[in-house]
VOLUM-269546 format. One record per atom (N, C-alpha, C): atom name; x, y, z; residue in three letters. Coordinates in Angstrom, 3 decimals, decimal comma. Layout:
N
REC:CA:X:Y:Z:ALA
...
This chain:
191
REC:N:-15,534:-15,149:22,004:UNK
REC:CA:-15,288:-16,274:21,143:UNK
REC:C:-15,466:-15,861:19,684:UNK
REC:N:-14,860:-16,282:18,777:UNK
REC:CA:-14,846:-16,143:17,073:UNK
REC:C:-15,759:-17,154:16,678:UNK
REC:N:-16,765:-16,127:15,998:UNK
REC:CA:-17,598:-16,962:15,315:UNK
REC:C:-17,217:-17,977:14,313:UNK
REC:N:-16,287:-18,196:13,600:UNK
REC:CA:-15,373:-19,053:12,897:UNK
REC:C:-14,236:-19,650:13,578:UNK
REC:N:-14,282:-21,244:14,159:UNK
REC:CA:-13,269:-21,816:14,665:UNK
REC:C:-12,250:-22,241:13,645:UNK
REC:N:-10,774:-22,310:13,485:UNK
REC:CA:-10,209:-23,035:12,455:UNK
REC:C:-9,948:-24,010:13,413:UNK
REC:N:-10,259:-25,256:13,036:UNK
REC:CA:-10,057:-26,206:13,104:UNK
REC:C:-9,067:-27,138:13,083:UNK
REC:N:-8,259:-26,932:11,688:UNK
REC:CA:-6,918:-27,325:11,222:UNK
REC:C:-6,334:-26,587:9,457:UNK
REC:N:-5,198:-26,474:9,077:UNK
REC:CA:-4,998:-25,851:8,071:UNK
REC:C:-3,637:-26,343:7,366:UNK
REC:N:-3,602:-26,104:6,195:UNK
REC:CA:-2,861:-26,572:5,434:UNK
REC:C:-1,853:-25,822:4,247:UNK
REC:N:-1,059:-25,822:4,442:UNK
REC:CA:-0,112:-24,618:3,284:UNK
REC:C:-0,661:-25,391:2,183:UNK
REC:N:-0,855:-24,408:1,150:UNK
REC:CA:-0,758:-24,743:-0,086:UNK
REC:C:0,462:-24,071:-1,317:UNK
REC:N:0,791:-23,244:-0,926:UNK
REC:CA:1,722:-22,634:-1,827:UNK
REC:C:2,392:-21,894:-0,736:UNK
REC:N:3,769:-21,643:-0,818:UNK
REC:CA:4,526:-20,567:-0,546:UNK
REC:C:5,484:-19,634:-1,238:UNK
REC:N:5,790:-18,417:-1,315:UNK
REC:CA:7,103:-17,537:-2,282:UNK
REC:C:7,085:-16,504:-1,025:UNK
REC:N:8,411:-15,521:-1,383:UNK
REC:CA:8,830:-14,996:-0,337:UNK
REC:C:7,931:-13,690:-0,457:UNK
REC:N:6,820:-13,323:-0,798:UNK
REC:CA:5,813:-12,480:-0,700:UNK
REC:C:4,470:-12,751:-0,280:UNK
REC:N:4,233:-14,332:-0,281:UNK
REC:CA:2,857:-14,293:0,285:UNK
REC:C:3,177:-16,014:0,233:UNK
REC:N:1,706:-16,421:1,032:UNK
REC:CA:1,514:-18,088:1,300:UNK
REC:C:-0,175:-18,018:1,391:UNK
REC:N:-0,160:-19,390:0,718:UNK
REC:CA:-1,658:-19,690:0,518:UNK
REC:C:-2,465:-20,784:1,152:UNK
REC:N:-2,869:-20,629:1,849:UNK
REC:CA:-3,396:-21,699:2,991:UNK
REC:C:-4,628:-22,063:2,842:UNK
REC:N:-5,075:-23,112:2,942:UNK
REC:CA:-6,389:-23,388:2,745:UNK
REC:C:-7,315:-24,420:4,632:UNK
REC:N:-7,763:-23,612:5,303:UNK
REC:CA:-8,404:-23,547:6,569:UNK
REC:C:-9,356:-24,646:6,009:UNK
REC:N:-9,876:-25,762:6,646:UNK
REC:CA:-11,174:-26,088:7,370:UNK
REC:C:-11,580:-25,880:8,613:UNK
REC:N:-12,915:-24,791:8,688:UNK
REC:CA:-13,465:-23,913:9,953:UNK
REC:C:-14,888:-24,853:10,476:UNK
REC:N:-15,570:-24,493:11,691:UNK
REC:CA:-16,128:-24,632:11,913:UNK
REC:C:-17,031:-23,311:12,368:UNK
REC:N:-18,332:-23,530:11,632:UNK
REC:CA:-18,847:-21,926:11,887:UNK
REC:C:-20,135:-22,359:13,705:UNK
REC:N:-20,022:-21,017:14,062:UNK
REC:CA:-21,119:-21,196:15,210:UNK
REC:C:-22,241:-22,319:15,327:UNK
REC:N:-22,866:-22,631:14,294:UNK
REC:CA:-23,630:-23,440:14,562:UNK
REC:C:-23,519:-25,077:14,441:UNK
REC:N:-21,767:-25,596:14,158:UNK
REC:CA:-21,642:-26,825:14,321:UNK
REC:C:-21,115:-27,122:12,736:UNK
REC:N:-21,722:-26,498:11,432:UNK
REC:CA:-21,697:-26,646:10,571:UNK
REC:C:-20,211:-26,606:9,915:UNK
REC:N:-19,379:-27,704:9,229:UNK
REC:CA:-17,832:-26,846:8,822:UNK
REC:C:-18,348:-26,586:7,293:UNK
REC:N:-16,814:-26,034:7,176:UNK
REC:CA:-16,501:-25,564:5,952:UNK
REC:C:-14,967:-25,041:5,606:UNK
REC:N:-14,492:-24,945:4,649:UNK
REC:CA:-13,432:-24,337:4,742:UNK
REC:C:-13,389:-22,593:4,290:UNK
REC:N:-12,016:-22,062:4,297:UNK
REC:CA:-11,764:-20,711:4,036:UNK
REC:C:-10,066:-21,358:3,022:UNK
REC:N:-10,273:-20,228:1,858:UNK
REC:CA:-9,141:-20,293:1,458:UNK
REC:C:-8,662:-18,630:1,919:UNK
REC:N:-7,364:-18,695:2,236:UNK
REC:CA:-6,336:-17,404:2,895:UNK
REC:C:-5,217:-17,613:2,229:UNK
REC:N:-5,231:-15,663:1,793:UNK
REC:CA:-3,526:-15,616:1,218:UNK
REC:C:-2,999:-14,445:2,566:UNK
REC:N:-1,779:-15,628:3,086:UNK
REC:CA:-1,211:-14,193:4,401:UNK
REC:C:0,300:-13,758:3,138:UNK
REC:N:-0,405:-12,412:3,725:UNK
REC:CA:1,067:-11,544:3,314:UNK
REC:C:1,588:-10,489:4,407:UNK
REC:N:2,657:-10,392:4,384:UNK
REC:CA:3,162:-9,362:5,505:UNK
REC:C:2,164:-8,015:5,536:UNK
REC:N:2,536:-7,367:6,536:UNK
REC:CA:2,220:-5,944:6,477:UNK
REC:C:3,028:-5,135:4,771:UNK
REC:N:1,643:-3,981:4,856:UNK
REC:CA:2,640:-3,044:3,669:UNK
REC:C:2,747:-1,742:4,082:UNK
REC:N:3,271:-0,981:3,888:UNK
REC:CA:3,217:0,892:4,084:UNK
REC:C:2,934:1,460:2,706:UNK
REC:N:1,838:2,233:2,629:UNK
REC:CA:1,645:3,192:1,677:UNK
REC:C:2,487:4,212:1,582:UNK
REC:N:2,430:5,434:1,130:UNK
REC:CA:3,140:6,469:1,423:UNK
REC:C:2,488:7,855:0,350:UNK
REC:N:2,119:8,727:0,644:UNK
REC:CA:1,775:9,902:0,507:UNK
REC:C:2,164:10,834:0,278:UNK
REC:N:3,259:11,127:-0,598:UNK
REC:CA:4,713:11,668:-0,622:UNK
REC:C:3,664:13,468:-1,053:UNK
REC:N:3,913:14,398:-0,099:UNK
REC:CA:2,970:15,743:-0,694:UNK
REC:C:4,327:16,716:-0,699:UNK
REC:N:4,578:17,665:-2,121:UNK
REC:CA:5,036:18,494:-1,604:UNK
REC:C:4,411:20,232:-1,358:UNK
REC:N:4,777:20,383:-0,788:UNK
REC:CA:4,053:21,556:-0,078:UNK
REC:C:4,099:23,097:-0,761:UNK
REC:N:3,182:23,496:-1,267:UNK
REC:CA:3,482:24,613:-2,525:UNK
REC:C:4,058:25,879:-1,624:UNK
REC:N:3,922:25,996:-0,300:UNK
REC:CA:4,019:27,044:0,174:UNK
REC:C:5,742:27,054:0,606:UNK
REC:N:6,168:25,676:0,668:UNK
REC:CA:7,534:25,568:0,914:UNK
REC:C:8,322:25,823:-0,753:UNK
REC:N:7,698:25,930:-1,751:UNK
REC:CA:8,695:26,308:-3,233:UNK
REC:C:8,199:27,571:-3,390:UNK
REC:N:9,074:27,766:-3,974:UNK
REC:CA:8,720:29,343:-4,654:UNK
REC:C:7,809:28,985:-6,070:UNK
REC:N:7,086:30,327:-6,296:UNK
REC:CA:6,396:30,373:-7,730:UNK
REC:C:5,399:28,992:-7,672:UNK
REC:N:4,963:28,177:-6,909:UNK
REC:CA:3,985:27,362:-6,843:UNK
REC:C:3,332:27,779:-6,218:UNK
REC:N:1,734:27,476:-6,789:UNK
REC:CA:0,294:27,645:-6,015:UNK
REC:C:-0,136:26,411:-5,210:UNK
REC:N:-0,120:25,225:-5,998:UNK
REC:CA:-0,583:24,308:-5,712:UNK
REC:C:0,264:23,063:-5,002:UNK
REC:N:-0,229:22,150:-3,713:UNK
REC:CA:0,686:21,340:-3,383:UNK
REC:C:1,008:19,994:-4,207:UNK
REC:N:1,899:19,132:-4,181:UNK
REC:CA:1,971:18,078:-6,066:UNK
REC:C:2,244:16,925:-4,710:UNK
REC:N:1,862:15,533:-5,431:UNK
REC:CA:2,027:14,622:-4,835:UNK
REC:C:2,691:13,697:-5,856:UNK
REC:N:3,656:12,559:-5,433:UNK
REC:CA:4,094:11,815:-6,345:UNK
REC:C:3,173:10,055:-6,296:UNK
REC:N:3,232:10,051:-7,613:UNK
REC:CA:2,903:8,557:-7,821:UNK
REC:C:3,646:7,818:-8,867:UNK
REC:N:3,417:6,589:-9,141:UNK
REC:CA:4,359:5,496:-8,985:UNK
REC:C:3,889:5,125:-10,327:UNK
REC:N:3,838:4,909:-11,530:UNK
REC:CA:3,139:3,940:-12,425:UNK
REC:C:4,238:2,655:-12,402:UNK
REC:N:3,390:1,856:-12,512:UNK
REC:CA:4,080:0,102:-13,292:UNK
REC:C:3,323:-0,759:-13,621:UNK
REC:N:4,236:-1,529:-14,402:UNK
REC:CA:2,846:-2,566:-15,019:UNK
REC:C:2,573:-4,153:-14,118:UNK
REC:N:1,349:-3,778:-13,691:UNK
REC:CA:0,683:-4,873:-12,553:UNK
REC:C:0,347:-6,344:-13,482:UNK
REC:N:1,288:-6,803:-12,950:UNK
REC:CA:0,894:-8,486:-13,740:UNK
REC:C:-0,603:-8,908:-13,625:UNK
REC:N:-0,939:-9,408:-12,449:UNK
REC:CA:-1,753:-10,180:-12,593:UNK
REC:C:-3,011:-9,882:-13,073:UNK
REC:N:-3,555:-8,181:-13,243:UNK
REC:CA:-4,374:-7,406:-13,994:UNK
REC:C:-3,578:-6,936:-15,747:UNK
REC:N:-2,714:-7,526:-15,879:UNK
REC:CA:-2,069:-7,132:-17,102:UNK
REC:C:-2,344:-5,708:-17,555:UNK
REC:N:-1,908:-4,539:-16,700:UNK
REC:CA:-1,868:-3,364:-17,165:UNK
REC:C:-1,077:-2,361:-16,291:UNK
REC:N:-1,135:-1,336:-16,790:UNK
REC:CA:-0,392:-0,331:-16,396:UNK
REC:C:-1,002:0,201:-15,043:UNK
REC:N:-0,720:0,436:-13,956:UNK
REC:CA:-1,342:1,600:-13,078:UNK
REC:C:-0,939:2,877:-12,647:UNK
REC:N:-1,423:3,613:-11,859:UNK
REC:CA:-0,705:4,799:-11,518:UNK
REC:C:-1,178:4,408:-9,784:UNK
REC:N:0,131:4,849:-9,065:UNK
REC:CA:-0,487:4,175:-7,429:UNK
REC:C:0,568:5,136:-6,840:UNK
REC:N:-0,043:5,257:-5,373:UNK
REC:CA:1,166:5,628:-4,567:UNK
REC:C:2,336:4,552:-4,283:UNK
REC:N:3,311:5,352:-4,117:UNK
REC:CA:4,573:4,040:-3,357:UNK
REC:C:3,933:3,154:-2,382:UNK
REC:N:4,141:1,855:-2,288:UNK
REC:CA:3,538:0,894:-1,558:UNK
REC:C:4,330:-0,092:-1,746:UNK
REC:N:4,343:-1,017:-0,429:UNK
REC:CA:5,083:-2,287:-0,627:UNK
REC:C:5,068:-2,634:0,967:UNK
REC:N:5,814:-4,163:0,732:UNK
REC:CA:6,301:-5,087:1,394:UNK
REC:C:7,333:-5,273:1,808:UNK
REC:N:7,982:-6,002:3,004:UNK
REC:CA:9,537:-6,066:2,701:UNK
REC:C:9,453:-7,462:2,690:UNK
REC:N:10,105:-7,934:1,600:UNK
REC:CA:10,104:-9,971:1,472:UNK
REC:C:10,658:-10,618:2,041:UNK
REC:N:10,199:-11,362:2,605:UNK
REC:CA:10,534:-12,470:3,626:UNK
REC:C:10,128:-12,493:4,982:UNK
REC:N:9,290:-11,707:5,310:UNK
REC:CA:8,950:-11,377:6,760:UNK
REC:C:7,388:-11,757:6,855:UNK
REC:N:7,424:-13,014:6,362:UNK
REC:CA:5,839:-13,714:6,647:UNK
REC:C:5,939:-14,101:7,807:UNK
REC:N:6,938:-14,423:8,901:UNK
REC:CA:6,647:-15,356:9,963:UNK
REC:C:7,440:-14,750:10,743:UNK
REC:N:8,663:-13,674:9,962:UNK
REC:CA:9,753:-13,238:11,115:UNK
REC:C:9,278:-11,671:11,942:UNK
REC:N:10,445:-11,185:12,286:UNK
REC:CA:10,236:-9,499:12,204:UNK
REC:C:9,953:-9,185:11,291:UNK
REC:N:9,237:-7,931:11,636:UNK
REC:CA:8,899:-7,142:10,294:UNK
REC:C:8,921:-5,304:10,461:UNK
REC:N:9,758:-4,763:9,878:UNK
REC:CA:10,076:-3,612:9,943:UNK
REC:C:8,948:-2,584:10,996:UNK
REC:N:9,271:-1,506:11,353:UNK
REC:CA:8,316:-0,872:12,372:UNK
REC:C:7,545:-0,178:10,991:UNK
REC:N:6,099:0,055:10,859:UNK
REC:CA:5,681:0,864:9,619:UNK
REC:C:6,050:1,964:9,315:UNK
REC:N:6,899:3,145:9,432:UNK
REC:CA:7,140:4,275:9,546:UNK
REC:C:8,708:4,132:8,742:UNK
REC:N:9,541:3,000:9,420:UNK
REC:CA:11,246:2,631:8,454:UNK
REC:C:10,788:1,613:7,273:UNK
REC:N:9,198:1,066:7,150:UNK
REC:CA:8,702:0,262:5,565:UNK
REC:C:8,689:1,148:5,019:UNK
REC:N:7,546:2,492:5,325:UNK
REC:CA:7,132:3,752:4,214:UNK
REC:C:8,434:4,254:3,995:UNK
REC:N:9,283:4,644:4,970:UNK
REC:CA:9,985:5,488:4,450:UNK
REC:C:11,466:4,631:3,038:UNK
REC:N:11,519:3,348:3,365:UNK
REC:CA:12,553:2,614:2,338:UNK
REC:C:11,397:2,709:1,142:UNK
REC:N:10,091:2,490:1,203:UNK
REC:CA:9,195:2,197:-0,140:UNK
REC:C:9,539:3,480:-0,736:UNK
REC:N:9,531:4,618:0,056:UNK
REC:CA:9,379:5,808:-0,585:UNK
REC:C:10,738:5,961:-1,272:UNK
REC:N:11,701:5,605:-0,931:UNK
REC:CA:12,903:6,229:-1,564:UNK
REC:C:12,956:4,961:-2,232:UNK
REC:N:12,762:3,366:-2,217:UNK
REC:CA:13,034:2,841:-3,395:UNK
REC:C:12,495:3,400:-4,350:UNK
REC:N:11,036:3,417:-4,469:UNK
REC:CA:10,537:3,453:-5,975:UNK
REC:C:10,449:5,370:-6,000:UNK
REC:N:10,523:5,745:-5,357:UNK
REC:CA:10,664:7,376:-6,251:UNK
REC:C:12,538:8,454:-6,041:UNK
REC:N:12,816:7,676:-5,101:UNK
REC:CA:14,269:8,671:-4,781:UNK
REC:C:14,379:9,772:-3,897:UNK
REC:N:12,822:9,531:-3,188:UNK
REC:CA:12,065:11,171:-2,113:UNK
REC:C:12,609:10,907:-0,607:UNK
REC:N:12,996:11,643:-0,127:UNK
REC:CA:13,117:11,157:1,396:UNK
REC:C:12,405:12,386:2,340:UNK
REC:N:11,878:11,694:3,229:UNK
REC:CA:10,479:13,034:4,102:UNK
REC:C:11,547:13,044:5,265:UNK
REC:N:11,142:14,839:5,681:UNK
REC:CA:11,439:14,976:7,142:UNK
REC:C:10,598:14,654:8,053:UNK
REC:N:9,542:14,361:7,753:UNK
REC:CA:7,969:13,565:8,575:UNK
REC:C:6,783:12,568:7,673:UNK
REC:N:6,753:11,714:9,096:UNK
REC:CA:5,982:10,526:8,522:UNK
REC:C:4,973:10,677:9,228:UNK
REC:N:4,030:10,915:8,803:UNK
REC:CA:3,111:10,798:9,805:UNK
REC:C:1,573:9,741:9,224:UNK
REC:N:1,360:9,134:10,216:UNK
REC:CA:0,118:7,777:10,361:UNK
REC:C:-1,358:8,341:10,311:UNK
REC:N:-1,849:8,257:8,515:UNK
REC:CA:-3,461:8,881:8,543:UNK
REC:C:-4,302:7,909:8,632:UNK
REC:N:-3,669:6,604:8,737:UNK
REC:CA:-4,477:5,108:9,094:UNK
REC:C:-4,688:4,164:8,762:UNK
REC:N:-5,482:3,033:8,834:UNK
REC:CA:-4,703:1,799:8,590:UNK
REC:C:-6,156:1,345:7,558:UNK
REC:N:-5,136:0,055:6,667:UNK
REC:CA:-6,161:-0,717:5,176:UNK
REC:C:-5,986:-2,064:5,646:UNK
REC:N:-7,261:-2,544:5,508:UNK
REC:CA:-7,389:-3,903:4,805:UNK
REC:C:-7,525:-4,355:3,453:UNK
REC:N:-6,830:-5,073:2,996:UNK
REC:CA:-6,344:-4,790:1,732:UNK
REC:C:-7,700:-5,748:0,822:UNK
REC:N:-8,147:-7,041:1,288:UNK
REC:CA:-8,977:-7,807:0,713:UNK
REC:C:-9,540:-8,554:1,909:UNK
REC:N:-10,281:-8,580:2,943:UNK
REC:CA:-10,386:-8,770:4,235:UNK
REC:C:-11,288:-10,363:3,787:UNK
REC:N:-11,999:-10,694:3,177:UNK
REC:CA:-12,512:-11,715:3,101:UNK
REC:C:-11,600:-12,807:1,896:UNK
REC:N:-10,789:-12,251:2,169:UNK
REC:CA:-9,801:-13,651:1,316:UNK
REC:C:-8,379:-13,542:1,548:UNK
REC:N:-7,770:-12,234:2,398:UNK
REC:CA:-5,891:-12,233:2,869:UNK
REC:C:-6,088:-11,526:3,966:UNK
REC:N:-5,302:-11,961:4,514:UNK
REC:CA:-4,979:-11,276:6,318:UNK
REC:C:-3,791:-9,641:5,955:UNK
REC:N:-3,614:-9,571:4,481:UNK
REC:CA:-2,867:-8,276:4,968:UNK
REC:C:-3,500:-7,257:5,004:UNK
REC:N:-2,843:-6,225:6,219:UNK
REC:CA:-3,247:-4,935:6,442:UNK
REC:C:-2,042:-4,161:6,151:UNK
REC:N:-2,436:-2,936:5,885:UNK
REC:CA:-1,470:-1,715:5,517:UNK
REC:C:-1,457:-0,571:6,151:UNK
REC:N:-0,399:-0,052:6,250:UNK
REC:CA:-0,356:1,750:6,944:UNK
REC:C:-0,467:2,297:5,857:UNK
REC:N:-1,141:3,586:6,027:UNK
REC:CA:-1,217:4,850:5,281:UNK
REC:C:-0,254:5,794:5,744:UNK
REC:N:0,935:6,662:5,277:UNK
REC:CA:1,564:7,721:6,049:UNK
REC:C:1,314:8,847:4,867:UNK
REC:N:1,519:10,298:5,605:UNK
REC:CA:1,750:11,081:4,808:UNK
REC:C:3,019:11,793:5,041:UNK
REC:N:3,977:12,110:3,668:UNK
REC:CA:4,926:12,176:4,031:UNK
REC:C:5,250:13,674:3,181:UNK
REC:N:5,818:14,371:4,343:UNK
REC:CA:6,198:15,641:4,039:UNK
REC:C:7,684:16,298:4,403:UNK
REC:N:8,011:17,601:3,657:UNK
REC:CA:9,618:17,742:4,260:UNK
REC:C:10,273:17,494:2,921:UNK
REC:N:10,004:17,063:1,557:UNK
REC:CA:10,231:16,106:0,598:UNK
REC:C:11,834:16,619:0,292:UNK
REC:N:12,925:15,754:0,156:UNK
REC:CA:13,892:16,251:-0,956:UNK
REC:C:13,924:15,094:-1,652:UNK
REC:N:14,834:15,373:-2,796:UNK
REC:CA:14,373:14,341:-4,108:UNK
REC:C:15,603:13,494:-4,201:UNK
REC:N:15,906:13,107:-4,550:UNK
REC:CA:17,361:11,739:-5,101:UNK
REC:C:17,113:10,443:-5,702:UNK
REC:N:17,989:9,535:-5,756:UNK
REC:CA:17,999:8,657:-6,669:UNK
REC:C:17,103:7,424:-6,270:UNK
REC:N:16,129:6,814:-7,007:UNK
REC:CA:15,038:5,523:-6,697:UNK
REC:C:16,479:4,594:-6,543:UNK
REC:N:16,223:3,252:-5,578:UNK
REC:CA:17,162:2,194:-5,402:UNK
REC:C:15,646:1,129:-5,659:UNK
REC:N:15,020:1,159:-7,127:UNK
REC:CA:14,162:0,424:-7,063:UNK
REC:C:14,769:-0,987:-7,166:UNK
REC:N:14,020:-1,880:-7,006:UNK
REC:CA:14,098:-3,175:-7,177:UNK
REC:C:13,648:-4,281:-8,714:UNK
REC:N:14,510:-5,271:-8,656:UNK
REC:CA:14,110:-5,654:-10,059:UNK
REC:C:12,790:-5,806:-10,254:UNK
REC:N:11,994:-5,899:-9,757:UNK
REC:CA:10,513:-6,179:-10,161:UNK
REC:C:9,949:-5,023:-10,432:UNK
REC:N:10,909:-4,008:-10,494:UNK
REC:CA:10,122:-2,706:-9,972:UNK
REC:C:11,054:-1,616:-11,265:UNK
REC:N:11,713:-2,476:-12,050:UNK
REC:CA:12,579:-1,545:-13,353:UNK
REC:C:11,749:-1,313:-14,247:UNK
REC:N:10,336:-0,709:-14,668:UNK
REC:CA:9,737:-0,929:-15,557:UNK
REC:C:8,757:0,382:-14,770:UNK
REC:N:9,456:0,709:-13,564:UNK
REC:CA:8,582:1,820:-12,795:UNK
REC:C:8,640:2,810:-13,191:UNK
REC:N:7,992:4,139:-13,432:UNK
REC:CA:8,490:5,236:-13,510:UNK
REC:C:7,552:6,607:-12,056:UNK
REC:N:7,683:7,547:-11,756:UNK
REC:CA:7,204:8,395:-11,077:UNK
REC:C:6,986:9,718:-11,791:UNK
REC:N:5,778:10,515:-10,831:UNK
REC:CA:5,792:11,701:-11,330:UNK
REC:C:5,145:12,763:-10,788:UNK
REC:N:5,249:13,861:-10,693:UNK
REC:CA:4,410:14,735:-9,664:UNK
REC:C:2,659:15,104:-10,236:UNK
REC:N:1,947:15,018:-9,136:UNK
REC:CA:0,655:15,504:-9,545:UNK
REC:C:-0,448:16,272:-8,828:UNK
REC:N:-0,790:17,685:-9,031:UNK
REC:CA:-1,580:18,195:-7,936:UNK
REC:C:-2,791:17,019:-7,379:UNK
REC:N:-3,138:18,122:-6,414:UNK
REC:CA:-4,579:17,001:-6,069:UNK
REC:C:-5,477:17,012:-7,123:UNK
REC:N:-6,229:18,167:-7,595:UNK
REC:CA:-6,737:18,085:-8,530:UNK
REC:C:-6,807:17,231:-9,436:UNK
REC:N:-5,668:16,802:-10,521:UNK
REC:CA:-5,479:16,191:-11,091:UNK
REC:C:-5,734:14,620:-10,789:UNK
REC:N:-5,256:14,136:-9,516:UNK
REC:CA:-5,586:12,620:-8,703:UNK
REC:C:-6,893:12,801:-8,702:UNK
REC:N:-7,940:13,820:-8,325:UNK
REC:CA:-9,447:13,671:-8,304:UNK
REC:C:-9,597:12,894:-9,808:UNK
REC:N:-9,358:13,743:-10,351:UNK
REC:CA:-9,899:13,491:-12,079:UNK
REC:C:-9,159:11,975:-12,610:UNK
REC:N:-7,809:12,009:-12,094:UNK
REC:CA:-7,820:10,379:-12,381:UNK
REC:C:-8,214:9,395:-11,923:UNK
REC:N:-8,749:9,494:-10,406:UNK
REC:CA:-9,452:8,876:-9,566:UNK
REC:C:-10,979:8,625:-10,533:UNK
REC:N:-11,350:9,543:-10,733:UNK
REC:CA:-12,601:9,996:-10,978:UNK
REC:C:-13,018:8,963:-12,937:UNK
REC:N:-11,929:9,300:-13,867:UNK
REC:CA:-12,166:9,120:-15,431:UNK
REC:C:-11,325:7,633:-15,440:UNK
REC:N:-10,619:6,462:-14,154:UNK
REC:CA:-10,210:5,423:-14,013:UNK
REC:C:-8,864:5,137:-14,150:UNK
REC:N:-8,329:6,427:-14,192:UNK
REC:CA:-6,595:5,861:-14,228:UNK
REC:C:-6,258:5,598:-13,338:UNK
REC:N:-6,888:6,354:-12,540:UNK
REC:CA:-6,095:5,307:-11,011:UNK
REC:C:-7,863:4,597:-10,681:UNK
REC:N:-6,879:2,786:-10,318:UNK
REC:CA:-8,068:2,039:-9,918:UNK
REC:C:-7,839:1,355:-8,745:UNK
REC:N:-6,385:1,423:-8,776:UNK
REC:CA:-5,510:0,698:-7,107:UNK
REC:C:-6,804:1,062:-5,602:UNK
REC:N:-7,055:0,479:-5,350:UNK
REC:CA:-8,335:0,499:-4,405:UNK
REC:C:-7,308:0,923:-3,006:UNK
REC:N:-6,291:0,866:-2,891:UNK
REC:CA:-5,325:1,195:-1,631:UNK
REC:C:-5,132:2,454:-2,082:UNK
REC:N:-4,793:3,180:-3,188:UNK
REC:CA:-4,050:4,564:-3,840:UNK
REC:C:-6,110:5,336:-3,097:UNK
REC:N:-6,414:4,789:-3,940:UNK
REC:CA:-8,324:5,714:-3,446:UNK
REC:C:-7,951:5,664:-2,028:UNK
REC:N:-8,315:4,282:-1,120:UNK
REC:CA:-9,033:4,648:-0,192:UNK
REC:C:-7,723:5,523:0,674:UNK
REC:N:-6,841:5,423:0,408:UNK
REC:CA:-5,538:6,012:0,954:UNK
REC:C:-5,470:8,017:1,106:UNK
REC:N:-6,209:7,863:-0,148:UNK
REC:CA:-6,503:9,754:-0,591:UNK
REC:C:-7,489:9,658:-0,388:UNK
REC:N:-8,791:9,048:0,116:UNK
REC:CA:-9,759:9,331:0,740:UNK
REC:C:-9,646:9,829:2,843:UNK
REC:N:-8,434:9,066:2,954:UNK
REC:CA:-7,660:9,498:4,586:UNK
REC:C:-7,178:11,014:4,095:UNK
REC:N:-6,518:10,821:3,287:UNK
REC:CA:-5,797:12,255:3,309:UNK
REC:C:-7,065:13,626:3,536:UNK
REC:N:-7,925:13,471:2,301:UNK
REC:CA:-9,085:14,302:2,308:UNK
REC:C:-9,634:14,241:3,667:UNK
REC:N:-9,983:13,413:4,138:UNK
REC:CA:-10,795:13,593:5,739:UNK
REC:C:-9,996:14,442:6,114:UNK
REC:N:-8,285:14,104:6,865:UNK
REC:CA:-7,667:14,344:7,144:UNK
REC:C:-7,635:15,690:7,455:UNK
REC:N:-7,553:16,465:6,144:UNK
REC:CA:-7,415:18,012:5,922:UNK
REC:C:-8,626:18,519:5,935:UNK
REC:N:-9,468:18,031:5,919:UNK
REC:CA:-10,957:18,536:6,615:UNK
REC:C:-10,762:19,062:7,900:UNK
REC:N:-10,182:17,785:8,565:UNK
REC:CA:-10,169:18,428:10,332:UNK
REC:C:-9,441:19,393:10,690:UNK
């Protein structure tokens, strides 16, 4: 049994990226209360690495990331490719492996010969039901972004690991999905 019964619930807002519902629960001991919830679809990260040993004259392997400017924090970020596909709050929703791989070629123009699953995010677990895949994607060739209008203001760019430590590290990257995402990767290549 769930320690939190919902009881009954109520839309409060909807757009074709997310809906805002506001729950009155009943917790274990009789007592209610409500929960406010934002559901959003599933998202796919993506991990785009290219592999120094597959170019010539490179030492190091480079990964791409994504900058754009995040509204509702009014600033710039630097993140991996990530996204949604809109409209799939209630319908189908892409298998995670054909999300990463369209995120990846919208916003950078990369297409992988392998996707592979380093594991799964909760994105804000005590206030939205979405979860996300992590893939890492290797094999890289490069071509044209088919970004999206929300997404013309994007730009990409290659960056060793190194470099992601130190921006991780001095706050350019603060995307809490881009961290804990390269925190999978690092385990990852441990094993």
């Amino acid at each position: 049994m769930d320690p939190v019964e919902r009881v009954s619930s109520r839309e409060v807002y909807r757009n074709a990226w997310m809906i805002v519902r506001e729950d009155d629960i009943r917790r274990p001991d009789g007592t209610v209360g409500i929960y406010g919830v934002i559901d959003k679809p599933t998202y796919a990260l993506v991990i785009a690495r290219d592999d120094a040993d597959v170019r010539s004259n490179q030492t190091d392997d480079r990964y791409r990331l994504v900058e754009q400017f995040r509204y509702p924090i009014g600033l710039r970020r630097w993140e991996f490719p990530q996204g949604t596909a809109p409209g799939t709050l209630e319908g189908e929703q892409p298998p995670p492996a054909e999300l990463a791989a369209d995120e990846l070629r919208e916003e950078t123009g990369l297409r992988a010969e392998s996707m592979v699953v380093l594991g799964q995010l909760d994105v804000a677990p005590g206030m939205s039901s979405q979860r996300g895949w992590v893939f890492l994607a290797t094999g890289i060739t490069e071509g044209e972004h088919e970004r999206e209008l929300e997404e013309q203001d994007m730009h990409s760019e290659w960056f060793t690991g190194d470099r992601i430590d130190e921006m991780i590290v001095d706050g350019t990257i603060t995307d809490a999905q881009t961290i804990a995402a390269w925190t999978l990767l690092r385990l990852a290549d441990r094993r």
